[in-house]
C-alpha positions as CSV (number, residue, x, y, z in Angstrom):
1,X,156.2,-64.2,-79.6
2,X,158.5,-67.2,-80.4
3,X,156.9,-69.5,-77.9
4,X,153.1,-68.7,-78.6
5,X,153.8,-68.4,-82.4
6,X,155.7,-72.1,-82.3
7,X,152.6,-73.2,-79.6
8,X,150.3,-72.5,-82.3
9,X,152.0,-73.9,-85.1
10,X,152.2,-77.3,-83.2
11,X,148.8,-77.5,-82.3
12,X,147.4,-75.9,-85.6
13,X,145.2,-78.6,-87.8
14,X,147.9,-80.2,-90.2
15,X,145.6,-80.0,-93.0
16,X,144.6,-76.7,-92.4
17,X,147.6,-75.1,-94.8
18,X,146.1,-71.9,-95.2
19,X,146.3,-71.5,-91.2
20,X,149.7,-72.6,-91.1
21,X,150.7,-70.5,-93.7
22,X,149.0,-67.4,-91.6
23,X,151.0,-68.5,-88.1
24,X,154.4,-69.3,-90.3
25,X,154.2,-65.5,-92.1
26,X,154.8,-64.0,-88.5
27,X,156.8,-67.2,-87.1
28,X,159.6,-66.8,-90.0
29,X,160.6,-63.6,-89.2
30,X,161.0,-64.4,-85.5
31,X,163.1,-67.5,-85.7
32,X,165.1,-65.1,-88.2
33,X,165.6,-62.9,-85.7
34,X,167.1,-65.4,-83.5
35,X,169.2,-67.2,-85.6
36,X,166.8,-70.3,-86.4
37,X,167.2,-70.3,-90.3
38,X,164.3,-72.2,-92.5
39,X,165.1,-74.4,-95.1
40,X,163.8,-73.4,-98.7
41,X,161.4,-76.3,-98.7
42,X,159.1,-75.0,-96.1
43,X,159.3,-71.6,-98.2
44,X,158.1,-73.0,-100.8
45,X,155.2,-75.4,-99.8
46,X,153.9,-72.8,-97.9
47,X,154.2,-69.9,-100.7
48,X,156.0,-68.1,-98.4
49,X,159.3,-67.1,-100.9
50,X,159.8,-63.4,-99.8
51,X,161.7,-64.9,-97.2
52,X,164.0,-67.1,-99.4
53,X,166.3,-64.1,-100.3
54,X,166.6,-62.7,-96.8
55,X,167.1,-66.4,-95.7
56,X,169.8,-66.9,-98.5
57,X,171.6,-63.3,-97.4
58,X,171.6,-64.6,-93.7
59,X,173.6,-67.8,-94.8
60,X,176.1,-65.9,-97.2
61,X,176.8,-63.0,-95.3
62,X,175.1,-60.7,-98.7
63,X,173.8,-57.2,-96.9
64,X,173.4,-56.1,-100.9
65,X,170.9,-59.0,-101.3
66,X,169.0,-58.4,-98.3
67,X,168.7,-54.6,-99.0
68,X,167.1,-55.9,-102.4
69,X,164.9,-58.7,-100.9
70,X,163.4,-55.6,-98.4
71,X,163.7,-53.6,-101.1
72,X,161.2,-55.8,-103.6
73,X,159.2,-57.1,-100.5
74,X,158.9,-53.9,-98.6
75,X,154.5,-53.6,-99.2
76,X,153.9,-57.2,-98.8
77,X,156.0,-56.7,-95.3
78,X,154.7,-53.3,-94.1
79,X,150.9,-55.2,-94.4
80,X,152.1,-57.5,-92.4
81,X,153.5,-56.3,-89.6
82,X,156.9,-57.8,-90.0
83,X,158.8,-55.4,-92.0
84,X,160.8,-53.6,-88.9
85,X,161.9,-57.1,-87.3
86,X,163.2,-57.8,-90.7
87,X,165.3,-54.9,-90.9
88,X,166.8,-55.5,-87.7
89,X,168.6,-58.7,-89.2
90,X,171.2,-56.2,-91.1
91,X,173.6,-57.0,-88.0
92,X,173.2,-60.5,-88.5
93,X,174.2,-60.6,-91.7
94,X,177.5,-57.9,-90.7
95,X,178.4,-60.5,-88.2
96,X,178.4,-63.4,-91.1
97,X,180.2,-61.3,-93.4
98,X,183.2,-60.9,-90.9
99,X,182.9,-64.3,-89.9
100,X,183.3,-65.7,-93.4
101,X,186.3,-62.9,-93.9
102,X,187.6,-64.4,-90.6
103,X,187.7,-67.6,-91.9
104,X,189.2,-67.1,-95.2
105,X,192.2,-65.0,-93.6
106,X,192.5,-67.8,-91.4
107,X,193.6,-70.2,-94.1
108,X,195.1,-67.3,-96.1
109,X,197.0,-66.5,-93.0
110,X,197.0,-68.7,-90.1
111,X,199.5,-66.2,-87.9
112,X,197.0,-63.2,-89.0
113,X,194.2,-65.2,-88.2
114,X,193.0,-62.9,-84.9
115,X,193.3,-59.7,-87.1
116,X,191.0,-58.4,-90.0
117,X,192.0,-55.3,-92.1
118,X,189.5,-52.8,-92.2
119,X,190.2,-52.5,-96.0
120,X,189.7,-56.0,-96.8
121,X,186.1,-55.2,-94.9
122,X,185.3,-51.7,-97.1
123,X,186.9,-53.9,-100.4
124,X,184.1,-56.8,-99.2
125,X,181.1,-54.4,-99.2
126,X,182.5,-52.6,-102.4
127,X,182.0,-55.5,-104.3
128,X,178.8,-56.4,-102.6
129,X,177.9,-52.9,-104.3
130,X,177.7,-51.0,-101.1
131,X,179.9,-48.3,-101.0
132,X,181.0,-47.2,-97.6
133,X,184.4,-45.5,-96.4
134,X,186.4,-46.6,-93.1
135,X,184.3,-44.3,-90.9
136,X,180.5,-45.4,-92.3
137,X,181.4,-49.1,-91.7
138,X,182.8,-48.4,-88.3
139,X,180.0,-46.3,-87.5
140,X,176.8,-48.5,-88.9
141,X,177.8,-51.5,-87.5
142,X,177.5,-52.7,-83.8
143,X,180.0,-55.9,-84.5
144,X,182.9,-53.0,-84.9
145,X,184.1,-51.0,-82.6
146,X,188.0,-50.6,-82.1
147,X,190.5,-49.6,-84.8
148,X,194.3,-50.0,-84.3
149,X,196.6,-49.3,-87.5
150,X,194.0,-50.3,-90.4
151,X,193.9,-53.5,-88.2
152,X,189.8,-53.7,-87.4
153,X,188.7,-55.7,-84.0
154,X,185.6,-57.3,-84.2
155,X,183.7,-57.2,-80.5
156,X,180.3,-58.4,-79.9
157,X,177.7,-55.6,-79.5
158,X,180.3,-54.1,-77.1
159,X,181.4,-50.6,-78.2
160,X,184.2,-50.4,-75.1
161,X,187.7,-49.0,-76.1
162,X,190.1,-51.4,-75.3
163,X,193.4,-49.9,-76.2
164,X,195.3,-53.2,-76.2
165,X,193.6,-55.5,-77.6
166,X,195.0,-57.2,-80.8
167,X,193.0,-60.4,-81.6
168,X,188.7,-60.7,-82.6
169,X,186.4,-61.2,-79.7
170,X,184.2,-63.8,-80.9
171,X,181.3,-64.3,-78.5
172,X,179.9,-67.5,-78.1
173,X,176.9,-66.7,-80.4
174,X,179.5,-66.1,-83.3
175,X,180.0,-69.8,-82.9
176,X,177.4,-70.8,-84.5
C-alpha cells in the first residue's frame, strides 16, 4: 500500500489538491503505521487535521490522547477505511512512552539506567488518565513481557521468558 499509495502521490497533478488530498487520507495512516510521522503543515493545507492528534500522541508518547483523537474521529475513520490501521498504532505509542521513561531514569539515574520500575509505568498511565494495575499493563502491551522484583524489562515484540535478564532490550527500531 505504501509504495503504490506514495507512486500515486508523486505522479498525481500538483494542482489537483482535491486528488491529493484523496491519495494523502489513506497514505497518512500508512506511513503512521510505519513510523514515518507528518509534519502539521501538510495537515493542515490539505484539511486533513484528524490526524494532527494521533500524530501529536505518536511524538509524546500520550495513549490518553490518542484514545480521544479515535474517540472524536472514529465516523470520519470507519468511512474511510482507515480506522483499524489506526488503532493498531496503540503499541507505537507504548513503545514511546517507555522510551521517554527510559530516558528520564537515565539522567535521574544513570546506574539504573537499564531498569524501569513497573510502578513508575502504572504511575505514568495514571496520570495520563488510564487506569491499569501491574497485571493489565503487562498483559495489553506487546513491548512488556518479563517482570523481576517490581523491576519491568522492556523486550521488543518478544514475549520469551528470560529468567536472567536485568537490563531493556532495545531493538534497533527503538532507535529511532
Amino acid at each position: 500500500a505504501d509504495q503504490k499509495l506514495t507512486y500515486a502521490l508523486m505522479h498525481c497533478n500538483p494542482q489537483s489538491e482535491s486528488n491529493l488530498r484523496k491519495i494523502l487520507k489513506f497514505l497518512i495512516p500508512v506511513k503512521l503505521s510505519i513510523g514515518v510521522l507528518p509534519r502539521r503543515t501538510l495537515l493542515e493545507k490539505y484539511n486533513l487535521l484528524e490526524y494532527a492528534d494521533i500524530v501529536t500522541s505518536l511524538r509524546r508518547g500520550d495513549l490518553r490522547l490518542l484514545k480521544q483523537a479515535l474517540d472524536r474521529h472514529e465516523d470520519q475513520l470507519l468511512k474511510c477505511g482507515v480506522y483499524l490501521v489506526l488503532e493498531k498504532l496503540e503499541l507505537q505509542v507504548y513503545r514511546r512512552l517507555v522510551k521517554k521513561i527510559h530516558i528520564i531514569q537515565r539522567e535521574k539515574e544513570p546506574s539504573k539506567a537499564h531498569q524501569i520500575k513497573l510502578e513508575v509505568l502504572v504511575k505514568t498511565l495514571q496520570w495520563l488518565g488510564i487506569t491499569m494495575d501491574v497485571d493489565e499493563v503487562l498483559g495489553e502491551s506487546n513491548i512488556l513481557s518479563f517482570l523481576t522484583d517490581s523491576i519491568l524489562i522492556c523486550y521488543d515484540n518478544k514475549c520469551n521468558l528470560i529468567s536472567s535478564l536485568a537490563a531493556i532490550r532495545w531493538n534497533a527500531s527503538w532507535r529511532a
